[in-house]
PDB file of N, CA, C and O in Angstrom, chain B, residues numbered from 101:
ATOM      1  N   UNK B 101      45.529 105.764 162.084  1.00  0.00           N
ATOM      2  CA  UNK B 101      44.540 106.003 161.057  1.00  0.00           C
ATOM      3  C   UNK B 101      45.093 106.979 160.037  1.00  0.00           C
ATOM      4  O   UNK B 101      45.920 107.806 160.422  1.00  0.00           O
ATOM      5  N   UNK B 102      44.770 106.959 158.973  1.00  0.00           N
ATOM      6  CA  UNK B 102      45.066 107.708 157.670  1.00  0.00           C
ATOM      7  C   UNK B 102      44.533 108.829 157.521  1.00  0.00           C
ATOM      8  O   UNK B 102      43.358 108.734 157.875  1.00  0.00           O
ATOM      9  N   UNK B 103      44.846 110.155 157.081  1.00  0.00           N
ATOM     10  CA  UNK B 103      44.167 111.019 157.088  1.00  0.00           C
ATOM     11  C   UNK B 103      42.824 111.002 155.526  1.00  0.00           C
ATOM     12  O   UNK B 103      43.407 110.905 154.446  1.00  0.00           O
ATOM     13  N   UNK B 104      41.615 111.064 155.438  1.00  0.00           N
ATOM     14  CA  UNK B 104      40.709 110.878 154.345  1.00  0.00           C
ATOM     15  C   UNK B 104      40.278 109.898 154.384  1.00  0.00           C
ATOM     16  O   UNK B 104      39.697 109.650 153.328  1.00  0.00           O
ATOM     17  N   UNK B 105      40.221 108.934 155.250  1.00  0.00           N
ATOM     18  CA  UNK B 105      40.421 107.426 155.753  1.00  0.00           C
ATOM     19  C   UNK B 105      39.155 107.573 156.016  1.00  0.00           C
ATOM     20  O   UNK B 105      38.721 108.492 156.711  1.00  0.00           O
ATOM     21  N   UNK B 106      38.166 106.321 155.271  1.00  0.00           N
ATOM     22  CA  UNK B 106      36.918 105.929 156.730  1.00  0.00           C
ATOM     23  C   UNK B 106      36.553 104.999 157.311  1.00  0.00           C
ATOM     24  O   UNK B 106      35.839 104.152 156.774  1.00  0.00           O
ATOM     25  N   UNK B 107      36.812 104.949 158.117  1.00  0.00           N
ATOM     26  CA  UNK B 107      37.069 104.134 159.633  1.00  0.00           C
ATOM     27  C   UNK B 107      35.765 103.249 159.788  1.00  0.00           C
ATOM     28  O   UNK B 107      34.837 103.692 159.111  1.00  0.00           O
ATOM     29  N   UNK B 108      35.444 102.023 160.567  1.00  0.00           N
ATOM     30  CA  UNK B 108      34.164 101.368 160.754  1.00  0.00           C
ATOM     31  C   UNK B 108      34.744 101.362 162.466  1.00  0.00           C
ATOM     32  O   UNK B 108      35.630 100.617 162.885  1.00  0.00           O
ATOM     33  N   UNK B 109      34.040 102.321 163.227  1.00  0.00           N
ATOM     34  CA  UNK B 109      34.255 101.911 164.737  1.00  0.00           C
ATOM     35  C   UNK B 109      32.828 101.559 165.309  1.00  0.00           C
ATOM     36  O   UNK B 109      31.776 101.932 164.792  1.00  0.00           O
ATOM     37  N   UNK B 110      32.941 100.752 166.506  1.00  0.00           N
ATOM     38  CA  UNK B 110      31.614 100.343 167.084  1.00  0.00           C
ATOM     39  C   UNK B 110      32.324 100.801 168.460  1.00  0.00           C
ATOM     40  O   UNK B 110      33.527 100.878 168.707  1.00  0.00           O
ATOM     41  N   UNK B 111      31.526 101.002 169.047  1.00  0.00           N
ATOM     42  CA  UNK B 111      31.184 102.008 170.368  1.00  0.00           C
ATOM     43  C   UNK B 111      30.377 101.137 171.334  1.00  0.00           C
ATOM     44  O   UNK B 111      29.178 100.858 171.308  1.00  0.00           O
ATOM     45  N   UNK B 112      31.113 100.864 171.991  1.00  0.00           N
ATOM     46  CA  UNK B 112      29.723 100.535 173.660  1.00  0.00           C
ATOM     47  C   UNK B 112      29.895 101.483 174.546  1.00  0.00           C
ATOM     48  O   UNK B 112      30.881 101.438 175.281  1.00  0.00           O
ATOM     49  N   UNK B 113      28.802 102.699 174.655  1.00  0.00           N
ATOM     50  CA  UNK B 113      28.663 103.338 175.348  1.00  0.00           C
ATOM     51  C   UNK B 113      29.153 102.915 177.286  1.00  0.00           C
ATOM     52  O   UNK B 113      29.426 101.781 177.680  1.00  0.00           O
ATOM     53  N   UNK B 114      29.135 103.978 178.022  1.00  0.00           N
ATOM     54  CA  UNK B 114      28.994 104.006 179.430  1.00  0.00           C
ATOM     55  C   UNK B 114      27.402 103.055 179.886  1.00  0.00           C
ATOM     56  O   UNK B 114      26.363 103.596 179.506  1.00  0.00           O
ATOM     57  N   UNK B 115      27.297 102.052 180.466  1.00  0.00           N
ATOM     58  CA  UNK B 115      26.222 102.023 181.139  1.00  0.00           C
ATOM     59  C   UNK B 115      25.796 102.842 181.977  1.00  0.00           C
ATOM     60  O   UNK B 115      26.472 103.271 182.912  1.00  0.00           O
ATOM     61  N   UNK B 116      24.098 103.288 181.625  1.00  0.00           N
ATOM     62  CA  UNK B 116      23.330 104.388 182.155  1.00  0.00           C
ATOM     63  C   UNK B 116      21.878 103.950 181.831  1.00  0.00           C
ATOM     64  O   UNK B 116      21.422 103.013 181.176  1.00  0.00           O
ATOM     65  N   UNK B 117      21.422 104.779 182.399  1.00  0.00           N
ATOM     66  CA  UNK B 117      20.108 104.528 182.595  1.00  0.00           C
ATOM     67  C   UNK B 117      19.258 106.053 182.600  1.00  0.00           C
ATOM     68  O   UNK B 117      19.696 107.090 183.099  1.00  0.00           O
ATOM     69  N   UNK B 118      18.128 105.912 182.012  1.00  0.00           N
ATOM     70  CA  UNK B 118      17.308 107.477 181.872  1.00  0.00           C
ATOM     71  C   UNK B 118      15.521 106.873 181.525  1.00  0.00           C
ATOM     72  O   UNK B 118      15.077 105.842 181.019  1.00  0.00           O
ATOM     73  N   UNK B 119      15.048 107.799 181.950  1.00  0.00           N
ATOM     74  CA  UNK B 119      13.538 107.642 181.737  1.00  0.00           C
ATOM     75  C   UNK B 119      13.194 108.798 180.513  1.00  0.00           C
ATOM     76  O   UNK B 119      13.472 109.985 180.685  1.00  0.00           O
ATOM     77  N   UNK B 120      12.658 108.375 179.465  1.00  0.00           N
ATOM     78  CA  UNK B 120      12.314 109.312 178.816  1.00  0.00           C
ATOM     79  C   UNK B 120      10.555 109.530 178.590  1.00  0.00           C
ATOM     80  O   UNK B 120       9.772 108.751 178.046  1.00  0.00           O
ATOM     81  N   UNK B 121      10.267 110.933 179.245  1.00  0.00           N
ATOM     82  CA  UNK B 121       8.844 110.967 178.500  1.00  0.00           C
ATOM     83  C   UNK B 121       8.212 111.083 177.124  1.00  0.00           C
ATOM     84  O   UNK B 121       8.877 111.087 176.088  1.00  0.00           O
ATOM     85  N   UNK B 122       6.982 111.172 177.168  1.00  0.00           N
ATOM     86  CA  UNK B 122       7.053 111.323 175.351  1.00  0.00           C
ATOM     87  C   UNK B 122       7.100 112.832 174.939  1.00  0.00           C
ATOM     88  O   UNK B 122       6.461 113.697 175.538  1.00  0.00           O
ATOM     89  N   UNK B 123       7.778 113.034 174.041  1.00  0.00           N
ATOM     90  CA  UNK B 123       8.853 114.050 173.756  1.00  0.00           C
ATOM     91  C   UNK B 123       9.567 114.550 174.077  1.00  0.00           C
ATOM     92  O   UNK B 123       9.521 115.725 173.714  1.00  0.00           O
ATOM     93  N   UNK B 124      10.778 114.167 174.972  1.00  0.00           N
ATOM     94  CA  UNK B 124      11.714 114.151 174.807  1.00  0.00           C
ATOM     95  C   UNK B 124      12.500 114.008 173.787  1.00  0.00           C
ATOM     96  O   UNK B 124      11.878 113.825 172.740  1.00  0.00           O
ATOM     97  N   UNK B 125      14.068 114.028 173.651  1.00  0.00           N
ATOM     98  CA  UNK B 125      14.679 113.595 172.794  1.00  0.00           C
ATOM     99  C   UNK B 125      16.045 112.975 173.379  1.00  0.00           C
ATOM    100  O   UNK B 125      16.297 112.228 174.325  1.00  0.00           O
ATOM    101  N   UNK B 126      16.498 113.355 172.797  1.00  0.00           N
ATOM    102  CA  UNK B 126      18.375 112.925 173.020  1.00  0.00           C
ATOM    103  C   UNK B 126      18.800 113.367 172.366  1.00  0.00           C
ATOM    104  O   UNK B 126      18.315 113.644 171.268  1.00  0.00           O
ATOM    105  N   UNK B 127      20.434 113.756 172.942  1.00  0.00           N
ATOM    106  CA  UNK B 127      21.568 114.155 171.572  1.00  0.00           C
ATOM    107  C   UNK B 127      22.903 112.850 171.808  1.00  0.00           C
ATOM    108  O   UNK B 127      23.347 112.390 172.860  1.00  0.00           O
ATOM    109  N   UNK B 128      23.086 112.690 171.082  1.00  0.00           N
ATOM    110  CA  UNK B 128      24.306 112.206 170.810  1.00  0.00           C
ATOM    111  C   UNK B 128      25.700 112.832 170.678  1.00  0.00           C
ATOM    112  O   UNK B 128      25.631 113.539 169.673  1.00  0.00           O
ATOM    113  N   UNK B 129      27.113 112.932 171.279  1.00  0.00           N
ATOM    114  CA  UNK B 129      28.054 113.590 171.204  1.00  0.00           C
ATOM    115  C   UNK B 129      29.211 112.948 171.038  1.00  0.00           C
ATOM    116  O   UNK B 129      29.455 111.985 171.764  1.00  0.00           O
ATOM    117  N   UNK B 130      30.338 113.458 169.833  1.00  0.00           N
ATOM    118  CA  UNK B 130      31.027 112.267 169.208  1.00  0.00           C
ATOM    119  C   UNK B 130      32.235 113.422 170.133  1.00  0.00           C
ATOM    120  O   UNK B 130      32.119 114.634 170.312  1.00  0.00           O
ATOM    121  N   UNK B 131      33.327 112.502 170.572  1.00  0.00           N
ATOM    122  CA  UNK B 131      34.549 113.418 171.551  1.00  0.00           C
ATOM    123  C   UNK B 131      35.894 112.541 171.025  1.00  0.00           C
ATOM    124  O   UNK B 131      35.689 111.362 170.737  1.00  0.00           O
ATOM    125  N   UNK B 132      36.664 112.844 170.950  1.00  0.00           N
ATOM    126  CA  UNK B 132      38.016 111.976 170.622  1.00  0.00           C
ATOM    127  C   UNK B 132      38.160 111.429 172.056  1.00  0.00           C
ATOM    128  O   UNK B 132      38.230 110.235 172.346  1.00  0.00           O
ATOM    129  N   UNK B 133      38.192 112.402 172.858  1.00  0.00           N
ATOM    130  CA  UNK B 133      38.906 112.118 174.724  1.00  0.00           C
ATOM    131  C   UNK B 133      37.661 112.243 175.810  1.00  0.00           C
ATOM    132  O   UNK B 133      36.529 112.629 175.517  1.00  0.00           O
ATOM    133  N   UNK B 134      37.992 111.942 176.782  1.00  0.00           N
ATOM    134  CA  UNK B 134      36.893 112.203 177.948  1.00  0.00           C
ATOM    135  C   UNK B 134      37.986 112.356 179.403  1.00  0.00           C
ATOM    136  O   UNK B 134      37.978 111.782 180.492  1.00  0.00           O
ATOM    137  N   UNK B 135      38.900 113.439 178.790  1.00  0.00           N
ATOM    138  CA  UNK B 135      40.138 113.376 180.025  1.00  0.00           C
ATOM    139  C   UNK B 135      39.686 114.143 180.881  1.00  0.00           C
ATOM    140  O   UNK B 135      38.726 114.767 180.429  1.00  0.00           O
ATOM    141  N   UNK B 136      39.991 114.462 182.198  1.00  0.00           N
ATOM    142  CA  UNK B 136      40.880 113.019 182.569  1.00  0.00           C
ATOM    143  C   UNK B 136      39.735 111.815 182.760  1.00  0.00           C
ATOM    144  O   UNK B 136      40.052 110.652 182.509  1.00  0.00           O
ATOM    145  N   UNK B 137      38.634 112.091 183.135  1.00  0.00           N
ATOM    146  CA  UNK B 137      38.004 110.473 183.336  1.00  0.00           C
ATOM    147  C   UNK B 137      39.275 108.922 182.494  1.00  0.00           C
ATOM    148  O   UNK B 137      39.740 107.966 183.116  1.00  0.00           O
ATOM    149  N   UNK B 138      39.421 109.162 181.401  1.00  0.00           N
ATOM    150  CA  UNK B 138      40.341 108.123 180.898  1.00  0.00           C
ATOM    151  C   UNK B 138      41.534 108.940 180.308  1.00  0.00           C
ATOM    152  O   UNK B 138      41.241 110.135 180.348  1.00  0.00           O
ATOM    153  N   UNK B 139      42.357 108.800 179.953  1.00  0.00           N
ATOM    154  CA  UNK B 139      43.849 108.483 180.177  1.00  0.00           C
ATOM    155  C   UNK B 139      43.973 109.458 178.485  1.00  0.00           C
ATOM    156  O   UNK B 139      43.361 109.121 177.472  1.00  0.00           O
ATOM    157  N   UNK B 140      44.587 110.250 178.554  1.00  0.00           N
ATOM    158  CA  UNK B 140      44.827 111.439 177.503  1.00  0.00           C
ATOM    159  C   UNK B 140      44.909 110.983 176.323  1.00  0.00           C
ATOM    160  O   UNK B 140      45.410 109.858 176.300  1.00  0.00           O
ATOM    161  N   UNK B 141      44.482 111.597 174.842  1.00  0.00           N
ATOM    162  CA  UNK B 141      45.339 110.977 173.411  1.00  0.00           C
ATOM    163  C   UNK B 141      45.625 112.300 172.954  1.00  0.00           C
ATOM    164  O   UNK B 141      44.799 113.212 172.917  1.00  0.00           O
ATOM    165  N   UNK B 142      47.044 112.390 172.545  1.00  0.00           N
ATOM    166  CA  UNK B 142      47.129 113.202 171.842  1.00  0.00           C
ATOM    167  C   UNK B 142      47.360 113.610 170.743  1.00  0.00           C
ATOM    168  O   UNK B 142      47.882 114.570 170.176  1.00  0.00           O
ATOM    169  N   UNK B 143      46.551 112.102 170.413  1.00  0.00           N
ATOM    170  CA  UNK B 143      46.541 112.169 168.417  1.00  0.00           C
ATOM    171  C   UNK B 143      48.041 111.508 167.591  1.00  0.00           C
ATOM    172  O   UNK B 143      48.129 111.408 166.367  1.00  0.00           O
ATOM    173  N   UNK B 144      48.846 111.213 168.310  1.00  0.00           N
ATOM    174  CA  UNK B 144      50.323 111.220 167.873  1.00  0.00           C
ATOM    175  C   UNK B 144      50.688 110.108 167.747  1.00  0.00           C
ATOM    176  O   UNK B 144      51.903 109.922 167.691  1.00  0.00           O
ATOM    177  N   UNK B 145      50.065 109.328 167.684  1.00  0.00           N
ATOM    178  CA  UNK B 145      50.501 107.500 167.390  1.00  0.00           C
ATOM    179  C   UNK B 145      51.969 107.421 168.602  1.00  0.00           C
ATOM    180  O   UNK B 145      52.649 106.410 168.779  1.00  0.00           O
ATOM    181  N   UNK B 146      52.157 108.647 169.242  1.00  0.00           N
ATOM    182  CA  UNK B 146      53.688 108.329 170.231  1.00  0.00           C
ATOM    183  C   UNK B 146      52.938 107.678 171.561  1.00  0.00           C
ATOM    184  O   UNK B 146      51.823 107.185 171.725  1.00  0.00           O
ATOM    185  N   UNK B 147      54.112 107.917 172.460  1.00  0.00           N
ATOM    186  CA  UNK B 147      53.417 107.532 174.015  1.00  0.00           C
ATOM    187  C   UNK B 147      52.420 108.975 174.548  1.00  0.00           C
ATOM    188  O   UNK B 147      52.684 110.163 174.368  1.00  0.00           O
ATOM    189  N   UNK B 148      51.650 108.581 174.996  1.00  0.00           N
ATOM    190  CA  UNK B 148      50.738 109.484 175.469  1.00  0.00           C
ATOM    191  C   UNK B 148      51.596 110.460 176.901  1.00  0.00           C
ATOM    192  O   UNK B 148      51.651 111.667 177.134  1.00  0.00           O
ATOM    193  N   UNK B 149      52.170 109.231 177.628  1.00  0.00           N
ATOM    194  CA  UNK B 149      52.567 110.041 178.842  1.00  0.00           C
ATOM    195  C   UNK B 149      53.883 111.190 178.786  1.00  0.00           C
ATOM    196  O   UNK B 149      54.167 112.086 179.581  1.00  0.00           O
ATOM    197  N   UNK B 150      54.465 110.815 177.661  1.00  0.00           N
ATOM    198  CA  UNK B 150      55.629 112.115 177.431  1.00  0.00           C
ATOM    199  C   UNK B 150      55.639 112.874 176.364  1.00  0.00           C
ATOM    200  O   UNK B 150      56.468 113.664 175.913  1.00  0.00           O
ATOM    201  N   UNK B 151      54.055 112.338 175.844  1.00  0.00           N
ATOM    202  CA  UNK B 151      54.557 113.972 174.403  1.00  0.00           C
ATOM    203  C   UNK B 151      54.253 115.530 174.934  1.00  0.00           C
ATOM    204  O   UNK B 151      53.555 116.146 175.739  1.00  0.00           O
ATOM    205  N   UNK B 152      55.053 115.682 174.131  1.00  0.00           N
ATOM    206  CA  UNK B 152      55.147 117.411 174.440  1.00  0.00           C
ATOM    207  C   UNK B 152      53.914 118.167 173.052  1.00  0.00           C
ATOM    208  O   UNK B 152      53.925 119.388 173.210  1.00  0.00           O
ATOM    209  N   UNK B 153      53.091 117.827 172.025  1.00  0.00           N
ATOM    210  CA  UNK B 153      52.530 118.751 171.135  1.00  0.00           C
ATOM    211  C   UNK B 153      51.816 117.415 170.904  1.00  0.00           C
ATOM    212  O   UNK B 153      52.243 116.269 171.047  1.00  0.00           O
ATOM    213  N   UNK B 154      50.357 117.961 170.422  1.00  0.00           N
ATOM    214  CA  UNK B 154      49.082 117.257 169.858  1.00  0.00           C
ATOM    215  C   UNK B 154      48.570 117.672 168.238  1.00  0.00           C
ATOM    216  O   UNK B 154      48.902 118.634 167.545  1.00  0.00           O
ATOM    217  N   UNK B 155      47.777 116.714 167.994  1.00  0.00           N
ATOM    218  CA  UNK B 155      47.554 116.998 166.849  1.00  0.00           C
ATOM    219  C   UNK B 155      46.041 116.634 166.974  1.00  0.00           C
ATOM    220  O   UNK B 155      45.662 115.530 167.364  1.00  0.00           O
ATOM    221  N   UNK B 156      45.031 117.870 166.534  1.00  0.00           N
ATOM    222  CA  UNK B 156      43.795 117.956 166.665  1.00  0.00           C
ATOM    223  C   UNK B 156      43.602 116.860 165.432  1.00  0.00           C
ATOM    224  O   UNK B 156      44.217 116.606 164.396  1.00  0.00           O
ATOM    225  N   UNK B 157      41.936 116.140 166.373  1.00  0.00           N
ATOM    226  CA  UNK B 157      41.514 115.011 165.061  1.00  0.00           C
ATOM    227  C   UNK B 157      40.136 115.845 165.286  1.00  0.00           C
ATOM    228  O   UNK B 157      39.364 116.340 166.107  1.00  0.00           O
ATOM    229  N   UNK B 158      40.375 115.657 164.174  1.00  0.00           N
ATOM    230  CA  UNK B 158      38.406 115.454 163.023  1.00  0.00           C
ATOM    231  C   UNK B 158      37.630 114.741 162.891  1.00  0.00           C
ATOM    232  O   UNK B 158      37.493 114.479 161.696  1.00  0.00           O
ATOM    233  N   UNK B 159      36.751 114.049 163.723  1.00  0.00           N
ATOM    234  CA  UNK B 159      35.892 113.636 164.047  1.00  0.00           C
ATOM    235  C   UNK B 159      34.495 113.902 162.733  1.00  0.00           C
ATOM    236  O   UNK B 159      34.058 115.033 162.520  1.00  0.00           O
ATOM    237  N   UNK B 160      34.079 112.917 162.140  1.00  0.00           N
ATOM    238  CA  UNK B 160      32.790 112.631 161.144  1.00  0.00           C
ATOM    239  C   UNK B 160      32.243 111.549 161.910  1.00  0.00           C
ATOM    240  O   UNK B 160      32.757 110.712 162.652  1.00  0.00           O
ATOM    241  N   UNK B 161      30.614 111.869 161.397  1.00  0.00           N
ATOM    242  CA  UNK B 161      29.751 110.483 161.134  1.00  0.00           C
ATOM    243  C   UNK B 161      28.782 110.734 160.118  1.00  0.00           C
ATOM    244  O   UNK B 161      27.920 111.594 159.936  1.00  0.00           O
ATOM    245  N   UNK B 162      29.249 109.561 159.416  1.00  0.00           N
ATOM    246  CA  UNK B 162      28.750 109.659 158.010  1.00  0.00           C
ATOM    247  C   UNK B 162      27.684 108.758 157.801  1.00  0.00           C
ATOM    248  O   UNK B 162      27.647 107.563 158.094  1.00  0.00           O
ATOM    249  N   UNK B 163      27.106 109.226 157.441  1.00  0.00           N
ATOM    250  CA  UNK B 163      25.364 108.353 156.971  1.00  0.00           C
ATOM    251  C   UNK B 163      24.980 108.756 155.436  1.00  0.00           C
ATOM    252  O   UNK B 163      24.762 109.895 155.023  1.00  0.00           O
ATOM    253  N   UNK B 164      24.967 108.192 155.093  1.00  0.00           N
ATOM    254  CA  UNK B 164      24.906 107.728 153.129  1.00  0.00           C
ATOM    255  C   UNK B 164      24.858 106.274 153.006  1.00  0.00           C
ATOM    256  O   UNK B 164      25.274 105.485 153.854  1.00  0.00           O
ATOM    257  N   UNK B 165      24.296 105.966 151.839  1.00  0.00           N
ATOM    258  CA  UNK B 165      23.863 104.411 151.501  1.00  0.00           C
ATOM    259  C   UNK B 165      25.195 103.920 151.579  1.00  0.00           C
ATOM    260  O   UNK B 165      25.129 102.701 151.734  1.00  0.00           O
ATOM    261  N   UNK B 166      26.674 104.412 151.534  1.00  0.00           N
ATOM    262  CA  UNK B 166      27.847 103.786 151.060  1.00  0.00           C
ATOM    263  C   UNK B 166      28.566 104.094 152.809  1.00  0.00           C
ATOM    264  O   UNK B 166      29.598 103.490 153.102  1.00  0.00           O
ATOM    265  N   UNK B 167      28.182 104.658 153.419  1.00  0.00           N
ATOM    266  CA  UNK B 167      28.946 104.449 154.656  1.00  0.00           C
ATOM    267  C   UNK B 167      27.412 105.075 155.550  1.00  0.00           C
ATOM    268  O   UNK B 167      26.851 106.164 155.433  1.00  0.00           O
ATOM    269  N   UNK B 168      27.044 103.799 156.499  1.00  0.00           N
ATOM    270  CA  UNK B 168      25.718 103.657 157.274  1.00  0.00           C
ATOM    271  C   UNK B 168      26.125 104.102 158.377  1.00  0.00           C
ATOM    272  O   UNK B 168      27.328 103.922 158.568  1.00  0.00           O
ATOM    273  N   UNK B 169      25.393 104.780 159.425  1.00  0.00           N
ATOM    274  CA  UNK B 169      25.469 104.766 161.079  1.00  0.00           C
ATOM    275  C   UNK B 169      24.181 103.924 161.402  1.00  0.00           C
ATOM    276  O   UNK B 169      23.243 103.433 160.774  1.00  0.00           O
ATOM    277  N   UNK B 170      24.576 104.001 162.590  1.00  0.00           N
ATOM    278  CA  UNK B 170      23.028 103.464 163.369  1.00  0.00           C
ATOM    279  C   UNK B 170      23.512 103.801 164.962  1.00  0.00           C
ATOM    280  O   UNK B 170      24.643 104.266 165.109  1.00  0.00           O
ATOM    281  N   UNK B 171      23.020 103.666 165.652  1.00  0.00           N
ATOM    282  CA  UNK B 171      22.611 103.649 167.088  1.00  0.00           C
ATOM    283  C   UNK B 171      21.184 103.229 167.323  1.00  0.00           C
ATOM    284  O   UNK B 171      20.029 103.522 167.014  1.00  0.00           O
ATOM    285  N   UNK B 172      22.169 102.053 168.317  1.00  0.00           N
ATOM    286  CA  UNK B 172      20.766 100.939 168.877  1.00  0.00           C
ATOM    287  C   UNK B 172      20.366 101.376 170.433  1.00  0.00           C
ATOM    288  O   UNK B 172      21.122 101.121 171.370  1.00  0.00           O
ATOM    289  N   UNK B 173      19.750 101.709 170.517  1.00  0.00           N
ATOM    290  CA  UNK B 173      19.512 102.132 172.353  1.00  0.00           C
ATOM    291  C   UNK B 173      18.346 100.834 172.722  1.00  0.00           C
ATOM    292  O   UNK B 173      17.392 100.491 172.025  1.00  0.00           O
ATOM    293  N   UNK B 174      18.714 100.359 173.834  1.00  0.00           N
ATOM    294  CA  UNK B 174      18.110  98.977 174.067  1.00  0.00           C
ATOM    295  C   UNK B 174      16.811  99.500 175.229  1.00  0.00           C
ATOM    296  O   UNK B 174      17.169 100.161 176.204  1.00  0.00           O
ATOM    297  N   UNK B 175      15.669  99.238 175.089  1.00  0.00           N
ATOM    298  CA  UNK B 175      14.696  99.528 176.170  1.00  0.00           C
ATOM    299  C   UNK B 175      13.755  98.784 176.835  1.00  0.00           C
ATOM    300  O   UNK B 175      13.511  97.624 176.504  1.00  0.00           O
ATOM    301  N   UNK B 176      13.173  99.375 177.794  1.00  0.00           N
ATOM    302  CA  UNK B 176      12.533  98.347 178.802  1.00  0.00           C
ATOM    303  C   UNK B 176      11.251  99.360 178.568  1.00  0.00           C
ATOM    304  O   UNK B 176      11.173 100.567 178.339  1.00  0.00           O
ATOM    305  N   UNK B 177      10.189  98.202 178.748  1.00  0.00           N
ATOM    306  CA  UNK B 177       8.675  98.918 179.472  1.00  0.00           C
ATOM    307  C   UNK B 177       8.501  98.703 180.561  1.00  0.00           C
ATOM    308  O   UNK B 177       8.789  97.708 181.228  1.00  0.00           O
ATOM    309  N   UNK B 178       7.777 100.068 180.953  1.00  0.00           N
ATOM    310  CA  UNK B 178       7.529  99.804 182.135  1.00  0.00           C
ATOM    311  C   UNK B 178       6.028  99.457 182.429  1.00  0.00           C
ATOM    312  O   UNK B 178       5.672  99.178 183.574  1.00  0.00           O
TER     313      UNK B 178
END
């Protein structure tokens, strides 16, 4: 990826499951990595398993008429 670059990624979350009462909320949390659960990045377009130095990414989500988010959370009644 380019640095100033904006990206269109789609995301399928972890399957999970939660009961929410009324008022509750949720947060949402944007992470580059989830190590170790999955397998390291260290930003470097190199091999992951022998670099020696990382390069921190910057993470946005942008919501404006010219670049949209959304999150769909799918639900059941009970």
């Amino acid at each position: 990826m380019e640095k100033d670059k904006v990206y269109k990624v789609d995301l399928t979350p972890l399957s999970t499951s939660n009961y929410f009462k009324k008022g509750h909320r949720i947060r949402i949390e944007i992470s580059s990595s989830n190590f170790p659960r999955f397998a390291r990045n260290l930003n470097t377009g190199g091999n992951n398993y022998d670099e020696k130095e990382s390069v921190i990414a910057h993470n946005n989500v942008h919501h404006s008429s010219k670049y949209t988010s959304q999150i769909k959370l799918p639900m059941i009644s009970n």
